[in-house]
LOLO-218800 format. One record per atom (N, C-alpha, C): residue in three letters; atom name; y, z, x. Coordinates in nm, 3 decimals. Example, Ala and Ser with C-alpha at 12.3 -4.5 7.8 and 13.67 -1.06 7.14 Angstrom:
(Ala,N,(-0.569,0.780,1.319))
(Ala,CA,(-0.450,0.780,1.230))
(Ala,C,(-0.330,0.780,1.320))
(Ser,N,(-0.225,0.708,1.285))
(Ser,CA,(-0.106,0.714,1.367))
(Ser,C,(0.003,0.787,1.290))
This chain:
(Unk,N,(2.137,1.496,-2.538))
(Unk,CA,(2.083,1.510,-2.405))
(Unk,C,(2.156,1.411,-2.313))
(Unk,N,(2.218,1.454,-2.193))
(Unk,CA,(2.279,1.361,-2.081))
(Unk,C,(2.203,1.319,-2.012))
(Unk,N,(2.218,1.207,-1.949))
(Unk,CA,(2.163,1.127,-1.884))
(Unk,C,(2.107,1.226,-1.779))
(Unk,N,(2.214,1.333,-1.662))
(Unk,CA,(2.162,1.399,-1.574))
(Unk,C,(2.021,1.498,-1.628))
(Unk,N,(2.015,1.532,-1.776))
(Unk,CA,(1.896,1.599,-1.826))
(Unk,C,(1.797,1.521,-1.820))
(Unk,N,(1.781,1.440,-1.895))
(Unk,CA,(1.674,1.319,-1.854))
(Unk,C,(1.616,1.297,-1.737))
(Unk,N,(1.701,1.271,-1.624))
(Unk,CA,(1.699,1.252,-1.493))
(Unk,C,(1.593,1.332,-1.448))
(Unk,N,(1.659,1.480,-1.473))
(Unk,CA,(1.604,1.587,-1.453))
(Unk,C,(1.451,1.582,-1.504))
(Unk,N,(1.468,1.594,-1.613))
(Unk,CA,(1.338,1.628,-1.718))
(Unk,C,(1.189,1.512,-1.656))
(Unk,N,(1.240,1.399,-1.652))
(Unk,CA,(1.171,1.266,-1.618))
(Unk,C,(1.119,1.295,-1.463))
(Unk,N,(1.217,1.350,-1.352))
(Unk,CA,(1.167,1.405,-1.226))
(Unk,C,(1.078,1.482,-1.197))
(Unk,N,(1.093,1.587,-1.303))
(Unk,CA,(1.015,1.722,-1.321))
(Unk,C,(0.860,1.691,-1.333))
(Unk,N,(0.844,1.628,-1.418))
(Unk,CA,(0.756,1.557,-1.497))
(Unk,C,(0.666,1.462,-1.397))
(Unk,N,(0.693,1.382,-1.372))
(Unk,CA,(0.624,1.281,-1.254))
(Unk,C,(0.593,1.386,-1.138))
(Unk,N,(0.679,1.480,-1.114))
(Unk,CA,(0.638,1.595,-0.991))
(Unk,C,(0.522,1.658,-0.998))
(Unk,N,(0.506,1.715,-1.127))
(Unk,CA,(0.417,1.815,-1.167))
(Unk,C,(0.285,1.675,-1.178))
(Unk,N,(0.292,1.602,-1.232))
(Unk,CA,(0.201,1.489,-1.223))
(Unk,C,(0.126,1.452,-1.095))
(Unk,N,(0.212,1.431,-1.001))
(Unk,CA,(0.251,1.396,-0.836))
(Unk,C,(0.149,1.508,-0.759))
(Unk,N,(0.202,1.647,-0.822))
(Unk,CA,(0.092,1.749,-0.737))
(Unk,C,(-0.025,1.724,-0.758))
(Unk,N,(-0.077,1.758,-0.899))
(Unk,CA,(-0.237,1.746,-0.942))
(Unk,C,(-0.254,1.637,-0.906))
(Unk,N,(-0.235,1.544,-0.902))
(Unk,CA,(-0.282,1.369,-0.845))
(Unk,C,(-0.305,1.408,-0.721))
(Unk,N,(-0.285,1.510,-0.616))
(Unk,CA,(-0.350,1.533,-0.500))
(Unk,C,(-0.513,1.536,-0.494))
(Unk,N,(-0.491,1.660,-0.575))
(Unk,CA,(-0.645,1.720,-0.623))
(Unk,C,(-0.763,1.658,-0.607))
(Unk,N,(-0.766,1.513,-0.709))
(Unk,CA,(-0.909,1.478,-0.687))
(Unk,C,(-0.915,1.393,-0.579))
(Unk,N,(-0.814,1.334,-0.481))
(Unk,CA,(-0.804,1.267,-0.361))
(Unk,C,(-0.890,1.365,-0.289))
(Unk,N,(-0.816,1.473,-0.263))
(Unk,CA,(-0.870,1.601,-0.182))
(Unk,C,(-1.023,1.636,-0.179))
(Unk,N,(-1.089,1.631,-0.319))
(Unk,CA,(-1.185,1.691,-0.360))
(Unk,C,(-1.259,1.504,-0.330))
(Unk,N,(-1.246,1.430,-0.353))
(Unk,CA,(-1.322,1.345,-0.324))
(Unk,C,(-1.321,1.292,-0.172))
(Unk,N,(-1.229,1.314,-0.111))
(Unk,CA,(-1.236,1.336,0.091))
(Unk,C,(-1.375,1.478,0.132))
(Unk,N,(-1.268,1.525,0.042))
(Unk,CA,(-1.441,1.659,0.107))
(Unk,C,(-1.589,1.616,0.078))
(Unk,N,(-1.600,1.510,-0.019))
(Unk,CA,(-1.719,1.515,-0.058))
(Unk,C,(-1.790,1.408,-0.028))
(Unk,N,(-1.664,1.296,0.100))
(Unk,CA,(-1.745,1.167,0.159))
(Unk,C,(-1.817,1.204,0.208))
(Unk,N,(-1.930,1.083,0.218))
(Unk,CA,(-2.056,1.110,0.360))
(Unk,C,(-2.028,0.977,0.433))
(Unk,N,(-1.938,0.945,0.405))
(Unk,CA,(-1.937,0.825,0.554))
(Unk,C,(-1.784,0.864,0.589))
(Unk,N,(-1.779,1.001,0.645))
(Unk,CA,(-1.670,0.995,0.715))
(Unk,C,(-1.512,1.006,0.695))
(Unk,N,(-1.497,0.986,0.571))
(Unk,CA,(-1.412,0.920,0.514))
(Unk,C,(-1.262,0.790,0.535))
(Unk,N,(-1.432,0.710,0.566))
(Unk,CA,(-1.364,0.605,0.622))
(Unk,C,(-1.241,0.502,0.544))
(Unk,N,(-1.232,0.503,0.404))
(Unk,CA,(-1.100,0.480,0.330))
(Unk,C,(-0.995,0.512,0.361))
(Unk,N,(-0.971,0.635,0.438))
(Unk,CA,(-0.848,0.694,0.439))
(Unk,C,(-0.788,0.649,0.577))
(Unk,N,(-0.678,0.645,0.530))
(Unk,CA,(-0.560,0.614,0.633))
(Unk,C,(-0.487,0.706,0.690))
(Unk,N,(-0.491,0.703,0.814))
(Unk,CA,(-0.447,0.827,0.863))
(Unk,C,(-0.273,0.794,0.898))
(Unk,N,(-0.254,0.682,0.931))
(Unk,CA,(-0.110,0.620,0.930))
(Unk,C,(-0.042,0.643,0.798))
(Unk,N,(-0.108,0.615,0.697))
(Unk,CA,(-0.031,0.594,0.532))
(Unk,C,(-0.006,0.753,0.522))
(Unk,N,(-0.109,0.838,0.514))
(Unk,CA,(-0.114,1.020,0.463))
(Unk,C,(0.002,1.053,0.609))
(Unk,N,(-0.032,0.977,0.735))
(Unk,CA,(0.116,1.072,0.827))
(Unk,C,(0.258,1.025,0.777))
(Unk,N,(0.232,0.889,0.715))
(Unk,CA,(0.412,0.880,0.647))
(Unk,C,(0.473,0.901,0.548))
(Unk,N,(0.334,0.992,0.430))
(Unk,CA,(0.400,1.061,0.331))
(Unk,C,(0.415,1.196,0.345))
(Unk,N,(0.361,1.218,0.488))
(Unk,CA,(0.365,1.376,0.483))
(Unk,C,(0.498,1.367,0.526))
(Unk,N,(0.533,1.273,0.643))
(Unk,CA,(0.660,1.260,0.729))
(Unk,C,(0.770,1.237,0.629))
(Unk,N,(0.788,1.189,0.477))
(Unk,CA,(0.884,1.119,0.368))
(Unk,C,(0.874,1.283,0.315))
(Unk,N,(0.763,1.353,0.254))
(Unk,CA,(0.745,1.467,0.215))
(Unk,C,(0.863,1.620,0.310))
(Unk,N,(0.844,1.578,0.399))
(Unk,CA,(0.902,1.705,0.502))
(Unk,C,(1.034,1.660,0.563))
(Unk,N,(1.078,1.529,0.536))
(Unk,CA,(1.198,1.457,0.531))
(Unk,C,(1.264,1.514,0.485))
(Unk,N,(1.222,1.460,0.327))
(Unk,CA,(1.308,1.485,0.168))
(Unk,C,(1.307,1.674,0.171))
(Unk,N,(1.224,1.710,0.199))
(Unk,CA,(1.227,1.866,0.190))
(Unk,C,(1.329,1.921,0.292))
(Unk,N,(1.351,1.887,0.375))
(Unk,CA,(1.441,1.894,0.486))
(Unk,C,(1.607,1.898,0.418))
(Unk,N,(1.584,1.736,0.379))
(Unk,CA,(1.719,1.674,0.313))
(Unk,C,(1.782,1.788,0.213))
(Unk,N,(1.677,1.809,0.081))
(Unk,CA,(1.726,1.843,-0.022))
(Unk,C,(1.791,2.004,0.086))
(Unk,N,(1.703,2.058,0.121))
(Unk,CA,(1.710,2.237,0.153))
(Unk,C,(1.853,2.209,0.252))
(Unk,N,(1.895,2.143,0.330))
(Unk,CA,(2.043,2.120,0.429))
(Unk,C,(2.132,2.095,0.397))
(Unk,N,(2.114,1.930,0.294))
(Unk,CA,(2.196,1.862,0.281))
(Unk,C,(2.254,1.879,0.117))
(Unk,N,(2.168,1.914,0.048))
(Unk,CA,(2.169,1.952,-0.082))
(Unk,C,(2.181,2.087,-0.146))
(Unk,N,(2.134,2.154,-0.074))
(Unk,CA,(2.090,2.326,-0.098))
(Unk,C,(1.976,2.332,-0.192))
(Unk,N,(1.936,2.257,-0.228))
(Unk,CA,(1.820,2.248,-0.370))
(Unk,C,(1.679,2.267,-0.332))
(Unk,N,(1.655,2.409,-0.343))
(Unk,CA,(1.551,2.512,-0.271))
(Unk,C,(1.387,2.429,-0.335))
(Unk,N,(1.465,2.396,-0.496))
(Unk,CA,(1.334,2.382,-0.585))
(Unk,C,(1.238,2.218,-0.504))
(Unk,N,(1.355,2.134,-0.447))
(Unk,CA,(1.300,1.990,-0.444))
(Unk,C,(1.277,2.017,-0.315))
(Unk,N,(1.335,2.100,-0.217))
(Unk,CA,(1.274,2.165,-0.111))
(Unk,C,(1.161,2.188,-0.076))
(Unk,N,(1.118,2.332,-0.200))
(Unk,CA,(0.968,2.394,-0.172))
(Unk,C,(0.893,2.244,-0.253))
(Unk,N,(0.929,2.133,-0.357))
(Unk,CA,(0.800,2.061,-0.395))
(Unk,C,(0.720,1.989,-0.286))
(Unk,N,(0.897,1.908,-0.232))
(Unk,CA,(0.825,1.834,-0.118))
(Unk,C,(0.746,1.899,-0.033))
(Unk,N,(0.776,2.033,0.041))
(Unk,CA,(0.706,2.104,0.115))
(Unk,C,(0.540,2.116,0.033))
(Unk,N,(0.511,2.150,-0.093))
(Unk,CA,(0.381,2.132,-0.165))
(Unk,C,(0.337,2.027,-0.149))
(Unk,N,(0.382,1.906,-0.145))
(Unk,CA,(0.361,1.753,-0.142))
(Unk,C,(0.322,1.767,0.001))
(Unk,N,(0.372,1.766,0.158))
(Unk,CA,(0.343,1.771,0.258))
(Unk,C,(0.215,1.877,0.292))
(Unk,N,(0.194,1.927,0.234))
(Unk,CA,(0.092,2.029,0.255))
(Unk,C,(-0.051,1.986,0.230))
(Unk,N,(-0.021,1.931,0.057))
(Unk,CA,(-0.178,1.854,0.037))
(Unk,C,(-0.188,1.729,0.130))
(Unk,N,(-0.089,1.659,0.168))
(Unk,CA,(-0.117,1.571,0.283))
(Unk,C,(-0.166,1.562,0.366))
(Unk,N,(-0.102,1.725,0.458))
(Unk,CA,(-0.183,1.768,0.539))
(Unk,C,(-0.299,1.780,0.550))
(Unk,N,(-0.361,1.872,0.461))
(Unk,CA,(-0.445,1.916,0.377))
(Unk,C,(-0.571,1.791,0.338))
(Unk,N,(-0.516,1.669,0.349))
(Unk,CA,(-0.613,1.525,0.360))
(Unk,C,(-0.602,1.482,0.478))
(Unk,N,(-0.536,1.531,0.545))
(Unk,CA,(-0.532,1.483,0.703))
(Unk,C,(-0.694,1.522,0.785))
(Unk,N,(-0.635,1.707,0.713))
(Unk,CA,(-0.742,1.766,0.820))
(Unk,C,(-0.895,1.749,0.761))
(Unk,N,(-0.917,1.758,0.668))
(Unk,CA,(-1.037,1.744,0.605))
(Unk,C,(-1.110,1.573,0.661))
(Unk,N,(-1.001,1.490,0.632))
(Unk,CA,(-1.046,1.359,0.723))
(Unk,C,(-1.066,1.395,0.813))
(Unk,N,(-1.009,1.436,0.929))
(Unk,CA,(-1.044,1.448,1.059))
(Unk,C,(-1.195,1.530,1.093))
(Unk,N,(-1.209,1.648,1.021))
(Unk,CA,(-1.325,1.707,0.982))
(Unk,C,(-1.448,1.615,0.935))
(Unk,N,(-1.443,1.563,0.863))
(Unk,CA,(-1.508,1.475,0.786))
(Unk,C,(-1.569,1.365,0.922))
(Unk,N,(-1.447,1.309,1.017))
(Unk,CA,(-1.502,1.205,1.076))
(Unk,C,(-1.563,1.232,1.196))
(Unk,N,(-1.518,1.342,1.270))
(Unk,CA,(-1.557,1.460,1.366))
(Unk,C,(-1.734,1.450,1.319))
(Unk,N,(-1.743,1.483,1.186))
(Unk,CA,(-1.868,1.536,1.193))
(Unk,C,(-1.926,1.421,1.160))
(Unk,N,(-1.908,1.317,1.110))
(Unk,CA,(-1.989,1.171,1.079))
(Unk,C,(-1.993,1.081,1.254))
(Unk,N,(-1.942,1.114,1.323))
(Unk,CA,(-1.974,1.073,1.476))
(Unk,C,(-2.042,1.108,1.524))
(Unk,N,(-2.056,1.289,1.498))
(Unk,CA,(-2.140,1.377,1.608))
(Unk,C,(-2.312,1.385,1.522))
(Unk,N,(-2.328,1.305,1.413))
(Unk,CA,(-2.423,1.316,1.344))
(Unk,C,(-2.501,1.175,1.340))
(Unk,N,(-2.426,1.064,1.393))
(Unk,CA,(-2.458,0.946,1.432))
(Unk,C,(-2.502,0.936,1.574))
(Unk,N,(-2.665,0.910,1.624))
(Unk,CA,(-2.700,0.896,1.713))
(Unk,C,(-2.636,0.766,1.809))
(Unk,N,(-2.627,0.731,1.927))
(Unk,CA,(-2.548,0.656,1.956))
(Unk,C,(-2.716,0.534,2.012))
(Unk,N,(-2.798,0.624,2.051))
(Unk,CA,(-2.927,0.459,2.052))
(Unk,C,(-3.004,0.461,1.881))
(Unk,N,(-2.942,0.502,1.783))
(Unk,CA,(-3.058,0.429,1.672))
(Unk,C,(-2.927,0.356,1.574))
(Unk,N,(-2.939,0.253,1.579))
(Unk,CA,(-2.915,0.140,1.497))
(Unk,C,(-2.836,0.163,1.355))
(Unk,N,(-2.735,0.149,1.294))
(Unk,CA,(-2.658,0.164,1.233))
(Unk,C,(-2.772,0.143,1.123))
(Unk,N,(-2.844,0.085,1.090))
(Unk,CA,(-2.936,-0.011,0.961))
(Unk,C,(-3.024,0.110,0.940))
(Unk,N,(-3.018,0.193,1.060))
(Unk,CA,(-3.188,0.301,0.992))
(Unk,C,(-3.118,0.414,0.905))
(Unk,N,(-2.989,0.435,0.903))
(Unk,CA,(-2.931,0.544,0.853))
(Unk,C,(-2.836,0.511,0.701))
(Unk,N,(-2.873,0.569,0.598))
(Unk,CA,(-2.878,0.569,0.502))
(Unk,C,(-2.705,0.634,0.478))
(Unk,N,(-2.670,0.593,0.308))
(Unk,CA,(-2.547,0.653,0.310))
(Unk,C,(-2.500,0.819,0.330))
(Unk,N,(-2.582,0.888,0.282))
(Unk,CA,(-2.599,1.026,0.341))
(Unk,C,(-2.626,1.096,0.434))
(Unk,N,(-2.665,0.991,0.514))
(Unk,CA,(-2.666,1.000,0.687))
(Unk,C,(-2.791,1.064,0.700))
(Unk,N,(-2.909,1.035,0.656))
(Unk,CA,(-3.048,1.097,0.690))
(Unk,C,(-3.135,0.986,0.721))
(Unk,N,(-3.258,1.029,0.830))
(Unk,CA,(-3.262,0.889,0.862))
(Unk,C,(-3.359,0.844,0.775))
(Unk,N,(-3.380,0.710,0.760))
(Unk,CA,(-3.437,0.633,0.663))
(Unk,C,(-3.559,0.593,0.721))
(Unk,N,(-3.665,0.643,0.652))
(Unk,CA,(-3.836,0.627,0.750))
(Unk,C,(-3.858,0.450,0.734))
(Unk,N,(-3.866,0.435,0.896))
(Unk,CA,(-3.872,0.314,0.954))
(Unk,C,(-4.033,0.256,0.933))
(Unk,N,(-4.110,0.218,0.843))
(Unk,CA,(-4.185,0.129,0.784))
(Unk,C,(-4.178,0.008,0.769))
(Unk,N,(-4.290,-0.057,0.780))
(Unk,CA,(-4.301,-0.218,0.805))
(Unk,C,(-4.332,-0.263,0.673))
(Unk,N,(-4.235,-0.374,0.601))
(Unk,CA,(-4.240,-0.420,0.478))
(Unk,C,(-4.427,-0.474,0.410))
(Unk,N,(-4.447,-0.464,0.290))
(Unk,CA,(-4.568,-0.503,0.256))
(Unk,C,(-4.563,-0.622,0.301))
(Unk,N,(-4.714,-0.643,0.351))
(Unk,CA,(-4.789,-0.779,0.350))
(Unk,C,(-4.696,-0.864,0.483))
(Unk,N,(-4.662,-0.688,0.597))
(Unk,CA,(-4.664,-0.764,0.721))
(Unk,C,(-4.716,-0.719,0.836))
């Protein structure tokens, strides 16, 4: 086996890895209730931007359709965490009253019955 097989084989490999490693990012953005305030919307725009780069690069500068369409797959689930964040935070604003108090609302965003502690 030559080194360029390896290369190959070892690329392939981390790629196919690389996609599904989207997945549960994705699936766990859809399923925040605060918004999904972890996510970076700077970091996901400069791998989509490295993603549609390199896809650019390989398909012009390279002709190499295959590292082309991955990156283009790679830029997509990016996307794809972009918009769901934006969704996500869209609706964690418009579901946050702006006069009740950050403290009455619970992590699921329902409000939390305002009762006076025992023995006051």
């Amino acid at each position: 086996m030559t080194l360029a097989e390896i290369s190959l084989g070892t690329f392939s490999a981390f790629s196919g890895l690389r996609l599904v490693s989207y997945f549960p990012q994705i699936w766990r953005v859809a399923r925040d209730g605060n918004g999904a305030s972890a996510i970076s919307y700077s970091t996901w725009l400069m791998w989509t931007g490295s993603h549609v780069s390199t896809g650019c690069y390989a398909a012009i500068n390279l002709g190499d359709r295959l590292l082309a369409a991955c990156s283009g797959l790679y830029a997509i689930c990016c996307i794809v965490v972009i918009v769901i964040t934006a969704i996500k935070r869209r609706r964690h604003t418009g579901l946050m009253s702006a006069d009740a108090p950050p403290a009455l609302w619970s992590s699921s965003l329902r409000p939390v019955a305002n009762t006076p502690a025992k023995g006051t």
